[in-house]
C-alpha positions in Angstrom: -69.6 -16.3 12.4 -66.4 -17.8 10.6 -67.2 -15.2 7.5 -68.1 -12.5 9.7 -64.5 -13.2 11.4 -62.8 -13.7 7.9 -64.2 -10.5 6.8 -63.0 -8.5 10.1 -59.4 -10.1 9.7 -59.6 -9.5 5.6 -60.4 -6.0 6.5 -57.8 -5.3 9.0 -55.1 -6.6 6.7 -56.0 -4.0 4.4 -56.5 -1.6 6.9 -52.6 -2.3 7.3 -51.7 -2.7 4.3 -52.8 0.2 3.2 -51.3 2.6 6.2 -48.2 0.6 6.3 -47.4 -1.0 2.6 -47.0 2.5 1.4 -44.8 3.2 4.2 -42.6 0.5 3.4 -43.0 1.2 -0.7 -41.7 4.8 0.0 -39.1 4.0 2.2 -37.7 1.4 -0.3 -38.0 3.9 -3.3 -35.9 6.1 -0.8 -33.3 3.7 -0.1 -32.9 2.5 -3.7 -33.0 5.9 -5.1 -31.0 7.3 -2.7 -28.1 4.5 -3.1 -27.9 5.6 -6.9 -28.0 9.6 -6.4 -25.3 8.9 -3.5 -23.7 6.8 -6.0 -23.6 9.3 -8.4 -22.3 11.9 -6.1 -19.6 10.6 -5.2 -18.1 9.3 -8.6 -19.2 13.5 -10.0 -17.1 14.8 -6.3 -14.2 12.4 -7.3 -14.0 13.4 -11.2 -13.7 17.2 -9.7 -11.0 16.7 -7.2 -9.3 14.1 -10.2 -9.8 17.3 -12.2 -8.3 20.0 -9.6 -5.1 17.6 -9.9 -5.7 16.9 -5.7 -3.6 13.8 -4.4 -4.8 10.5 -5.3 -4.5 9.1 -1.7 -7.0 12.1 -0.3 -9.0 11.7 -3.6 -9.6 7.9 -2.5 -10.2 8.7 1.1 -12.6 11.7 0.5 -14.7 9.0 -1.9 -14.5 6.7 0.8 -16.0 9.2 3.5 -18.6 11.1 1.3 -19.9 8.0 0.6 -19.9 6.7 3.7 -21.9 10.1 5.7 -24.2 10.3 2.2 -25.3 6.9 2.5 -26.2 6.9 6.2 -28.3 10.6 5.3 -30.2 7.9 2.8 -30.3 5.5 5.3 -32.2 7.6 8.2 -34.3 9.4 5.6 -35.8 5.4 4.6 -36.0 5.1 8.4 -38.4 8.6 8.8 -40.3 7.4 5.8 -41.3 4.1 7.8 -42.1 6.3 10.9 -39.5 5.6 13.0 -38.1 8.6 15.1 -35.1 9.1 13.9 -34.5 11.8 16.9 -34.4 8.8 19.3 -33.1 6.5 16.4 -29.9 8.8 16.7 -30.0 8.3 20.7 -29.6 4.8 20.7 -27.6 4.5 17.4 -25.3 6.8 19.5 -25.2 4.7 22.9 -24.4 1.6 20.4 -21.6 3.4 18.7 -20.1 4.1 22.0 -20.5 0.6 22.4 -19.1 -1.1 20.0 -16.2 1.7 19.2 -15.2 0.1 22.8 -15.1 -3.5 21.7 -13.7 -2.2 18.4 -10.9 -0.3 19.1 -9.0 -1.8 16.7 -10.5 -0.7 14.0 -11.2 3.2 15.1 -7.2 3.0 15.2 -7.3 2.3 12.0 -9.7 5.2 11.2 -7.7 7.2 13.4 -4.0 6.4 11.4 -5.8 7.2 7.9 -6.5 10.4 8.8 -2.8 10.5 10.1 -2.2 9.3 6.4 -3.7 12.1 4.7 -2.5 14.6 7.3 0.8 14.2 7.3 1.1 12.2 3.5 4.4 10.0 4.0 2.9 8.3 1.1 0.4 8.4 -2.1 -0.8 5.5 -4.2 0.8 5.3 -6.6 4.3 5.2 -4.6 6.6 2.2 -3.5 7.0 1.9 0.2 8.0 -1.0 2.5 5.7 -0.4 5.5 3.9 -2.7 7.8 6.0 -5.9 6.6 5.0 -5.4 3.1 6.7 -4.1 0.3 5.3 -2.5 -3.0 3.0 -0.4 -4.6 0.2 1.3 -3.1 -2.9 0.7 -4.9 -6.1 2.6 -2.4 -5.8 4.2 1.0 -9.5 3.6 2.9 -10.7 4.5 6.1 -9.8 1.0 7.5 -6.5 0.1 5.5 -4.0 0.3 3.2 -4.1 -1.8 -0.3 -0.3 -3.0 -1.4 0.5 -4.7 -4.4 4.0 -6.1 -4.6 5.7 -6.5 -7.7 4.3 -10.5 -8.4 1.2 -8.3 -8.6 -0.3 -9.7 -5.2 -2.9 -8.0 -3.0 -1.7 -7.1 0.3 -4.1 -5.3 2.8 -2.5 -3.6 5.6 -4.1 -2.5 8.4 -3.1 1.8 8.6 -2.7 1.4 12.7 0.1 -1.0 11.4 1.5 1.4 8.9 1.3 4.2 10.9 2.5 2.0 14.4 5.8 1.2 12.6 8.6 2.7 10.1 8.2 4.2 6.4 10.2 3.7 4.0 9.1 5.8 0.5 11.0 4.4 -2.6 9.3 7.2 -4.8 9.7 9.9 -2.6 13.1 11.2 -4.4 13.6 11.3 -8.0 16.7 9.4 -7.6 18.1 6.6 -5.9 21.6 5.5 -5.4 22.7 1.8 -6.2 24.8 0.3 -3.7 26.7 -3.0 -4.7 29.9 -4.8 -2.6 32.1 -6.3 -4.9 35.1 -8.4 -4.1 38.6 -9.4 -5.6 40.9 -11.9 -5.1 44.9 -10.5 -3.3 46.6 -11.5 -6.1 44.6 -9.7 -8.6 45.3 -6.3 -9.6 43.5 -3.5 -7.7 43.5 -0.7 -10.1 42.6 -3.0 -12.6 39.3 -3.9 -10.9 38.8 -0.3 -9.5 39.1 1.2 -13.7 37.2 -1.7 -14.7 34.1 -0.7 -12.3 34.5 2.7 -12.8 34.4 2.3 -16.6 31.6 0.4 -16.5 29.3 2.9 -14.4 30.8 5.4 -17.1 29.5 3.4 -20.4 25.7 3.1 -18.8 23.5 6.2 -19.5 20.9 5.4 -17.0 23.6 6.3 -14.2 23.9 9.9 -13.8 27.3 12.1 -13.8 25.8 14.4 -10.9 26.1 12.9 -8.1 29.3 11.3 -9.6 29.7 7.5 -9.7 32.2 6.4 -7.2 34.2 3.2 -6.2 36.7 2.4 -4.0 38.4 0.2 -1.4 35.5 -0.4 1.6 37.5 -3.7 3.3 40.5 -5.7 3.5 38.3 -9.3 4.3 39.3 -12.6 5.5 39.8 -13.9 1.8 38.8 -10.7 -0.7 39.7 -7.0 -0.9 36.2 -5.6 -1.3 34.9 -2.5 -3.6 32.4 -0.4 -2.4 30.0 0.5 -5.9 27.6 3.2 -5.8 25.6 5.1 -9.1 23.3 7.1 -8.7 20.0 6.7 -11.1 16.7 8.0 -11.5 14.3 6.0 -9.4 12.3 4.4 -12.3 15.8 2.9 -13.9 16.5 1.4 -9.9 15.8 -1.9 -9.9 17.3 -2.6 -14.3 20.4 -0.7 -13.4 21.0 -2.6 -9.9 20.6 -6.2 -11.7 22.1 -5.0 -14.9 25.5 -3.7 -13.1 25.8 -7.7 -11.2 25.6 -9.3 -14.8 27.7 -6.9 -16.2 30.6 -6.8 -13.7 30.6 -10.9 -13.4 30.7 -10.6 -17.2 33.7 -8.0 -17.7 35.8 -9.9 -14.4 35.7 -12.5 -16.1 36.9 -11.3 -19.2 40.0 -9.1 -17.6 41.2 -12.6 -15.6 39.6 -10.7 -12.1 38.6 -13.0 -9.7 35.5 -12.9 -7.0 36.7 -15.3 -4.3 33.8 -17.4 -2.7 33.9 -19.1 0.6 36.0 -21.9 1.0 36.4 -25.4 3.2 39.3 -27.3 2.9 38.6 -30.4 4.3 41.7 -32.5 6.1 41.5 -36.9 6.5 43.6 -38.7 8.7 44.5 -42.0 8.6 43.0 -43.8 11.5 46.4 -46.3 11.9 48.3 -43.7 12.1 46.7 -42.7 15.6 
């Protein structure tokens, strides 16, 4: 009896094997295969649109989606292959989404403000932006978020229902940015003096551009300075060297002309307790 039973269980187990190892075998060959030609795919489909010179930022988010829809094909072929029905596969995988799109609303927002990205385009990588309470450059735009990477060459990843949710502000939209500095002198200096001196020294830099014309003048009469408003105009790569080079050189040439910049001040009076 016990080999008779052995031998009815050894040949069931084959029986199975057989009808559903080859099943499985396929429908990992699918799956594994499949990854790799999606794979492929998607990096041939990016080199083209690289090549048709299309926007980085859709380039990125068409990757992300092709990839996305291609793998899920592989995904419900692997599925067929094991002999599920897919048909009702798709019923339920439907009733889920519904689901959890409900309890993840968050996230479709997100889905939802990257297409809003690449609709309306109030950025590319590639550009600086302040947006979403960070600042720099953007490195990816993906179906869920933004990548940043400030200039310590940190990773920020910004949710796009926060970009999109709040203001914009594109350093690399224009080709040139204007410089604005407040500069302050003392009321016994002399105000010409100062005014020449900052106009002569936006004159000697070539980085700041003659059109729009550099321009200074008198912005305040303050509590302890008379106060220059300082504004060049620059292309927006030279930004950020021209708007720390013009505070090291003003300090520097002030000081050499005798021009003072006043700095707050407490004078501080003691009285003598006796004399109370």
């Amino acid at each position: 009896m016990d080999d008779l039973n052995i031998s009815k269980y050894t040949d069931t187990a084959i029986v199975y094997a057989s009808e559903y190892g080859l099943k499985i075998l396929a429908a990992a060959l699918i799956f594994v295969i499949g990854r790799w030609v999606v794979k492929k795919l998607t990096a041939v489909t990016k080199t083209l649109m690289q090549k048709a010179e299309i926007d980085q930022t859709l380039v990125e988010f068409a990757e992300s989606l092709i990839y996305f829809v291609l793998l899920l094909m592989v995904i419900l072929a692997s599925l067929n292959a094991l002999g599920i029905n897919t048909t009702s596969f798709l019923a339920v995988f439907g009733a889920a989404s519904l689901a959890i799109g409900l309890a993840l609303q968050g996230s479709l927002a997100n889905v939802g403000a990257a297409v809003l990205i690449i609709i309306f385009r109030p950025f590319k990588v590639g550009d600086f932006i302040e947006a979403g309470g960070a600042t720099g450059t953007v490195e990816d735009v993906n179906l869920f978020s933004t990548i940043i990477s400030p200039v310590d060459n940190r990773t920020i990843i910004v949710p796009n229902a926060a970009i999109i949710g709040g203001n914009i502000t594109n350093y690399s939209n224009k080709p040139q940015r204007r410089v604005d500095h407040v500069f302050g002198i003392g009321y016994d200096d002399d105000l010409k003096l100062a005014k020449e001196t900052l106009m002569a020294i936006m004159e000697k830099d070539d980085r700041i551009l003659s059109d729009p014309a550099p321009f200074v003048a008198v912005s305040e009469l303050a509590d302890s300075s008379v106060n220059f408003v300082f504004r060049a105009w620059v292309e927006s790569a030279d930004y950020w060297d021209v708007h720390f080079d013009m505070l090291e050189k003003v300090k520097l040439t002030f000081d050499e002309k005798g021009i003072s910049i006043p700095y707050p001040q407490m004078d501080v009076h003691t009285q003598d307790r006796e004399n109370i």
